[in-house]
N, C-alpha and C positions, 0 to 999 in steps of 0.2 A: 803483523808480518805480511809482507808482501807477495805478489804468486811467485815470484823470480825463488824470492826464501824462502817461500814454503815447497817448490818443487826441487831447488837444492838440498835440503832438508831430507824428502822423499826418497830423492837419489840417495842420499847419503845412508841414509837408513835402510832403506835398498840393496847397499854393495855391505853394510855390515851385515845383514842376515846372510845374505849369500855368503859372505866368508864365512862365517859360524855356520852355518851349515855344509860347506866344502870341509872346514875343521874337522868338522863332525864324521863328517864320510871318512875322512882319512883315516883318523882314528879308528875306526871301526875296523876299516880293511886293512889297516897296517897290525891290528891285534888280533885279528883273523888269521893273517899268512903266517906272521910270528908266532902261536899257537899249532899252528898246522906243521910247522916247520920244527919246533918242539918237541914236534911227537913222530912224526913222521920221517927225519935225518938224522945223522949219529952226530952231528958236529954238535948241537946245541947241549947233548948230555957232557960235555966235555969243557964245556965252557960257565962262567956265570948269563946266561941266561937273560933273566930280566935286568941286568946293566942296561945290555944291548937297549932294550926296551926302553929303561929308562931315562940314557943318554939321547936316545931317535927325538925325547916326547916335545922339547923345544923345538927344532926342527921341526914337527911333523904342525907344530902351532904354527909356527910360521911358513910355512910350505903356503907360497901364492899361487902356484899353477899347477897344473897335472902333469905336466915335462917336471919341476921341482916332485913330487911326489914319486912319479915313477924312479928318480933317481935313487929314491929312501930304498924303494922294494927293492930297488938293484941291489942298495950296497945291502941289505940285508939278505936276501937271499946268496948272495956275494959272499959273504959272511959266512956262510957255512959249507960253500965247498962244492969238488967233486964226491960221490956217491957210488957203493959198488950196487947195482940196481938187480932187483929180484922180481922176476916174473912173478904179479899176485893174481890168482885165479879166486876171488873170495864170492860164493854166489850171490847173486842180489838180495835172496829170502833172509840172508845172513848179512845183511847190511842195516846201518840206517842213514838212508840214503838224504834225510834232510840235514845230516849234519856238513855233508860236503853243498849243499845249494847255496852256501855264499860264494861260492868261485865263483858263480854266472853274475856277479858284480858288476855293476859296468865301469865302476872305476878301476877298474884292473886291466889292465892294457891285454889285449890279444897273446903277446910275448910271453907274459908272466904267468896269466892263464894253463898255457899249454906248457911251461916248465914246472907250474904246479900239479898239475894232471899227469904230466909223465912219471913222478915223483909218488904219487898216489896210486898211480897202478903199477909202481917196481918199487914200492917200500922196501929199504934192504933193511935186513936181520942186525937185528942188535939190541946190548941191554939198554932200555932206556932210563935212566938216572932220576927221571921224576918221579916213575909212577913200577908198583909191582902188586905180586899179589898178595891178599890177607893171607893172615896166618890160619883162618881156620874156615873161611869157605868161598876162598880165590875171591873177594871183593875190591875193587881196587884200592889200592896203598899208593896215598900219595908222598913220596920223598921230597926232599932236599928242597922244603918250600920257605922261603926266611916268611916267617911272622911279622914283619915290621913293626917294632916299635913308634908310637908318634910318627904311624904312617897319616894322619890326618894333617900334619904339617906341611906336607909334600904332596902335591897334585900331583906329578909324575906317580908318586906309591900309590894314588888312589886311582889311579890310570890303569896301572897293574892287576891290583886289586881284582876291578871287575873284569878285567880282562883274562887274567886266570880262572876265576871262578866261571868264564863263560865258556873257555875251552872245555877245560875239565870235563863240564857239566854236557858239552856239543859231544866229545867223546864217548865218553866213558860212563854213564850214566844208563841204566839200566832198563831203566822207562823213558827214556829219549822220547819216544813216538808220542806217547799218552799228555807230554806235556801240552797243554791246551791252545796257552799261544805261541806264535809264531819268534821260534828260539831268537833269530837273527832281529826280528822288532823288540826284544827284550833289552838287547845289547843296547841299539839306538835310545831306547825309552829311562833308560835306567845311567846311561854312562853319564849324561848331564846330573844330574842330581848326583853323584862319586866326584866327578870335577870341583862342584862346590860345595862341599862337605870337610869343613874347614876346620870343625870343631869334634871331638872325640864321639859327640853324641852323635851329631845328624849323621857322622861315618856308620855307625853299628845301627842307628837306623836305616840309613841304605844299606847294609850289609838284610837286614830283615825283610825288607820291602822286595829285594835280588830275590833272597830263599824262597821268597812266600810263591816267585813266579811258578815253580818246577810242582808245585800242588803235591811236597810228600811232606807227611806228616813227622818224617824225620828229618827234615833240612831245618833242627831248630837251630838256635846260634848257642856257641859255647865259650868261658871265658874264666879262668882257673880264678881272677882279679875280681869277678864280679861285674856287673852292667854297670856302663859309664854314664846311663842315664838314671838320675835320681826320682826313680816313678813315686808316688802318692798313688794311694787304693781308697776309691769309694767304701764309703761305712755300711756296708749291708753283698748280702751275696743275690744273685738271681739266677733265673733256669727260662729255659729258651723251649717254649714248646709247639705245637701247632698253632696255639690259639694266642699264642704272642710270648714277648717276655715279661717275667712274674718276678715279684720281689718277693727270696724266698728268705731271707733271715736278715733284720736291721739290728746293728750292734747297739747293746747299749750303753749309755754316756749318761752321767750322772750332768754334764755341765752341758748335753746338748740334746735336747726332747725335738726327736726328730718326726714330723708329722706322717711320714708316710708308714705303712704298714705290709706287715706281710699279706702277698697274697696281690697285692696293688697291682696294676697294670701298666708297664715302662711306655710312655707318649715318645717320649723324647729326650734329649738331654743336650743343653745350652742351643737349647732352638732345634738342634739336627733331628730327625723322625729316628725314630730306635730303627727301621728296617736302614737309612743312613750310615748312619750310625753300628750297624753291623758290618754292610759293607763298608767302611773307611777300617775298620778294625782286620776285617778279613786279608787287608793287602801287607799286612805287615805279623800275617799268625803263618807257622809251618805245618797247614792244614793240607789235608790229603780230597777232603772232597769238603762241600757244605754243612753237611751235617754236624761233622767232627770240628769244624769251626765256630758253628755257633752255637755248639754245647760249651766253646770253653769260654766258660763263665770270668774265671780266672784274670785271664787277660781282657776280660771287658771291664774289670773293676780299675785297672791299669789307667793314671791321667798325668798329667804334670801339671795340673792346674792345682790350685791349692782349695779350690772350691768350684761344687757345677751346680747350676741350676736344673733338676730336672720335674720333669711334667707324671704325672701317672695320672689313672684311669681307676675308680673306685666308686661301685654302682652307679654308674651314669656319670658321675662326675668329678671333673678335672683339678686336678692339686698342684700345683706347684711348688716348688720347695730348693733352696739354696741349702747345698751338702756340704759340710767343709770334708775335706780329703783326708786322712792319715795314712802315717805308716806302718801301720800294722798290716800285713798280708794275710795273719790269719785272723779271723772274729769270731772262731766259735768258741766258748767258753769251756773249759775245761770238764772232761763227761759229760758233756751235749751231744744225744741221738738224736737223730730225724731220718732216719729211717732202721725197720728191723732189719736187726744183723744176723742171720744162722749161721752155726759154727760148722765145717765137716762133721758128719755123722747121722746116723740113721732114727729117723722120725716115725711117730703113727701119726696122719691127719686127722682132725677131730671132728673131723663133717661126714669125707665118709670111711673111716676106719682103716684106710688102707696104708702099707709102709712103704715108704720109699727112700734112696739114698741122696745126699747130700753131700756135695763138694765146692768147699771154697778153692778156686783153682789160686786165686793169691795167696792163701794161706799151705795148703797141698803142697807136699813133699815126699818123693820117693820112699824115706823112710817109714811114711804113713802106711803105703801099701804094704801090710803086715798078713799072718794069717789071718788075726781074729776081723781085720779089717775085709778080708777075701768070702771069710766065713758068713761075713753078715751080709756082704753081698748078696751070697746065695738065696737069701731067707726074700731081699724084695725083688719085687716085677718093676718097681721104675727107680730110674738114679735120675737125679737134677745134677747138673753139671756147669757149674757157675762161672764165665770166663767173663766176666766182669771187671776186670781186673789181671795185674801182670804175674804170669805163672815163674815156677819155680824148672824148667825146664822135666817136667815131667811125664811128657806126651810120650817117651817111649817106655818109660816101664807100665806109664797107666795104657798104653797100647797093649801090649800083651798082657795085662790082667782081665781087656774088654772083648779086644777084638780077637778073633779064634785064625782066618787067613789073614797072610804077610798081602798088603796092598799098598801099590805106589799111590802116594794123596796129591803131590804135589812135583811140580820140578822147575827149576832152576833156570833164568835167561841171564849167560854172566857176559861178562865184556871179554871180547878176546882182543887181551893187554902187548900183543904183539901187532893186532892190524885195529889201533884206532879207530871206533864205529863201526866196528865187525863183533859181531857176539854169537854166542855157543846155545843149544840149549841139554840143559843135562838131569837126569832124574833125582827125584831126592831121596834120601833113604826111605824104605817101604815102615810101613806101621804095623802092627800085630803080631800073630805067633806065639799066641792063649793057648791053652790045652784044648782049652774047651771052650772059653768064651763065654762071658754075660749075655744072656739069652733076655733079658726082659727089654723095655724100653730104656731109650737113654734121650735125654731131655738136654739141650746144651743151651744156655742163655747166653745171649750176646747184646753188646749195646756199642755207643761210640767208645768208651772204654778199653772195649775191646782192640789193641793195638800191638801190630810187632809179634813178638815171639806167643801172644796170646792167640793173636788169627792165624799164626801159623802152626800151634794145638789143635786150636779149631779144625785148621782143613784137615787134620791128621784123625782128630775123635769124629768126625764127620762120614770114615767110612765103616763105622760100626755100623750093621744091617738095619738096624730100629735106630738109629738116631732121628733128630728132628730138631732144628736150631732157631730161637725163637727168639727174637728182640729188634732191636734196629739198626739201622744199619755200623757196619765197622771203621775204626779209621783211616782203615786202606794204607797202611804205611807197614810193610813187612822186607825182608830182607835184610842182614846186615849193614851198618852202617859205615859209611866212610867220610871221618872227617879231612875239608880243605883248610889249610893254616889263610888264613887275610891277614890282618895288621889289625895292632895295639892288643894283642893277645886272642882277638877274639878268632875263632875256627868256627865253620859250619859244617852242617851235617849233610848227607844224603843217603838215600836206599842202594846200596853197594850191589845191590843182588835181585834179580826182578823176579819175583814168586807167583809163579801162575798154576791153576789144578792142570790136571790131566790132560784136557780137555783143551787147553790152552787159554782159557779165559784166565784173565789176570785178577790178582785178588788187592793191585795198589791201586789205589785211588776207588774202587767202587768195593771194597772190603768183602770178608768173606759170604758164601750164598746162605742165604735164611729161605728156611720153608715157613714162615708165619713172621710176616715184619708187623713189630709194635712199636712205637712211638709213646712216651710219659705223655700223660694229657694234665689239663689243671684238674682234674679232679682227683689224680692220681698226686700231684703236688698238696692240693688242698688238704686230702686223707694222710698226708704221708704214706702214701701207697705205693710198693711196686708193683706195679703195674703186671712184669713180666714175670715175674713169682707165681703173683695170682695166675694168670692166664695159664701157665703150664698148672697150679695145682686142679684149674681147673679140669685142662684134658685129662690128667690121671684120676680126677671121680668122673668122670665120664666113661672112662674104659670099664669101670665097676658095672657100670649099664646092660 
């Protein structure tokens, strides 16, 4: 090739980035204004909505110039009209002000600019047709959203797709601020991979990789049909602790003598390093913070490979071994423990004599609190209180059996569903109002487990006088949920309602407060040990002292 050809070539290759990348801006600002315009004028609730959107999406491919684009905004903002305008007076502190920073866009002409700003600050009154409140504690209610069917067929629909899921999410989202990265580089980062997502899987993969951005532990994905993608699960479980990840239980197989062992130490797997290896996994889990993502075990056994090769570490030295895959999701063998189970109820320890109370809070039930259950209260000085696990909605009857004054634990930042990126903050109901109150200590166990309606127990048992919460950290994902409909059935989830204590410290994403963090070590693995069991039985023979 000659230089004349290779610098035509250049050029050429030159003016196709630039266009795909002008494509791309468009895109973005045209599902931006559209979104804003959705939520903020009455005409779009009146109308079908995304047509609009999906008729523009040709044109907006082919849009050669910024005079041709400008014309799109016209006719869409065109589209919906005059406006009877409402002085908004919404304070700053009650804002979230990054969800309006796409307007200082600079492909958005001066004109539009300031006909979107005026619109923003005289939002008129009105019901808006997409979105309203939950039924039981105002978290937003998304409406009249078509799930598309074999939306993967249609680039326009997968255009949609993220482009609703990013409004939504710029609105109405309750931890807006806390999200890590920069919402409007999420858009850009994520719309390429939806455009070509051709095939039902790689779509509900990007619908996972989208959720995983917002870091709550409830934005999983949901789908009445089932996952479109046909996962295989590694033959064995593991546990992720300080000191690496451990293989904690290999299935067995009569036709397949698998050389690795419990206890082994994970190198790698098909060459990627296990810390790799977590992070490639972490971008596609609905995890709330670190911790809570690479406890789950779960989806790391997750491959489509039909076989992996992985590496582990056992006294000094290096194993290798090809895994074939299957479909079995569970491998524990029927009546296999590994670890002790206590049931609610009241113990003597056999070290140093002393009794104490015991509550499985997954197990625990309102109707548990009985008398003879009240009566034997009385008898000990320490209760263990095990939130381990999802409760039974019990925090306020076992509130007034513990705690003696009525105390607000927690309260409420909800979206106010009339001004778009404007939110409320409101108290939550108070806890206690015992006669008399459990006067001894109260011990409460936490771990990543701990998730949802159980950290929101937590904060509630947490203001008993003698409490003390001892484990590691939570999975920071509290507040009702709300799901968005997407295409081919599948819906996502997110934290509808942002739950912070008192105090205003928020409990999504950095979970509830622990006065004693404990982390499972391998030694605690190795023994079959919990760890945090012991630690608390420990402080209660101490107090004997």
């Amino acid at each position: 090739m000659n230089k004349i050809q290779l610098f035509l070539f250049a050029l050429l290759f030159s003016f196709n980035s630039i266009s795909q990348t002008n494509t791309q801006s468009n895109l973005i600002t045209y599902g931006q204004v559209w979104g804003f315009l959705k939520y903020f004028h009455p005409k779009p609730s009146k109308m079908d909505w995304d047509q609009v959107l999906i008729k523009d999406y040709d044109r907006l491919k082919l849009c050669g110039s910024q005079d041709q684009f400008d014309q799109i905004l016209d006719d869409l903002i065109s589209t919906c009209g005059d406006y009877k305008p409402k002085k908004r007076n919404i304070e700053e502190y009650l804002l979230f002000t990054e969800s309006m920073e796409w307007l200082e866009n600079s492909s958005i002409s001066i004109r539009h600019r300031e006909e979107l700003n005026r619109l923003f600050k005289n939002k008129p009154k009105f019901k808006n047709a997409y979105i309203s409140k939950g039924v039981f504690s105002d978290n937003p209610k998304l409406k009249n959203e078509i799930n598309y069917p074999e939306g993967h067929k249609t680039e326009a629909i997968r255009y949609l797709v993220i482009t609703r899921y990013w409004n939504i999410i710029n609105y109405f989202c309750p931890n807006r601020t806390i999200i890590p990265q920069n919402w409007n580089e999420v858009y850009a980062e994520q719309l390429p991979r939806f455009i070509a997502a051709e095939t039902a899987q790689s779509l509900e993969l990007c619908i996972r990789y989208l959720s995983s951005t917002i870091k709550d532990g409830h934005g999983f994905l949901g789908n009445k049909s089932g996952s479109a993608i046909d996962y295989n699960y590694l033959p064995f479980y593991c546990s992720n602790l300080a000191e690496g990840t451990f293989i904690d239980y290999v299935k067995s197989d009569s036709l397949k003598n698998y050389s690795i062992q419990r206890l082994d130490k994970i190198v790698s797997i098909d060459g990627l390093s296990i810390e790799n290896y977590w992070t490639e996994l972490s971008k596609r889990l609905a995890a709330s913070n670190d911790y809570y993502a690479q406890n789950s075990t779960f989806y790391f056994r997750q491959t489509l490979k039909d076989s992996v090769t992985i590496t582990v570490e056992r006294d000094g030295t290096l194993i290798t071994e090809t895994l074939h895959a299957t479909k079995e999701i569970g491998l524990f063998p029927k009546g296999a423990v590994f670890q002790n189970k206590r049931k609610t109820g009241f113990y003597i320890d056999s070290i140093s004599n002393i009794s104490f109370g015991y509550i499985d809070m997954g197990k625990f039930k309102r109707k548990n609190i009985t008398k003879r259950f009240k009566d034997s209260l009385k008898q000990v000085d320490h209760l263990i209180i095990d939130s381990r696990n999802y409760p039974n909605w019990t925090i306020f009857a076992l509130g007034r059996t513990l705690i003696k004054e009525k105390t607000v634990f927690a309260q409420f930042r909800k979206m106010n569903l009339d001004f778009p990126s404007a939110y409320v903050y409101e108290e939550a109901r108070k806890i206690g109002g015992a006669r008399k109150g459990y006067e001894g200590k109260v011990y409460i166990l936490v771990d990543y487990m701990t998730m949802s309606q159980a950290e929101y127990t937590v904060m509630g048992l947490q203001q008993h006088p003698n409490a003390l919460t001892i484990g590691g950290q939570t999975a920071g994902a509290d507040g009702d949920v709300s799901p968005i409909p997407m295409a081919n059935g599948n819906k996502v989830f997110f934290s509808g309602l942002g739950v912070l204590y008192p105090d205003g410290t928020d409990a999504q994403q950095a979970g509830v407060k622990r006065d004693i963090e404990l982390a499972r070590s391998f030694e605690d693995l190795k023994n079959l040990k919990d760890h945090t069991f012991q630690a608390t039985m420990e402080l209660i023979r101490e107090s004997k002292e």
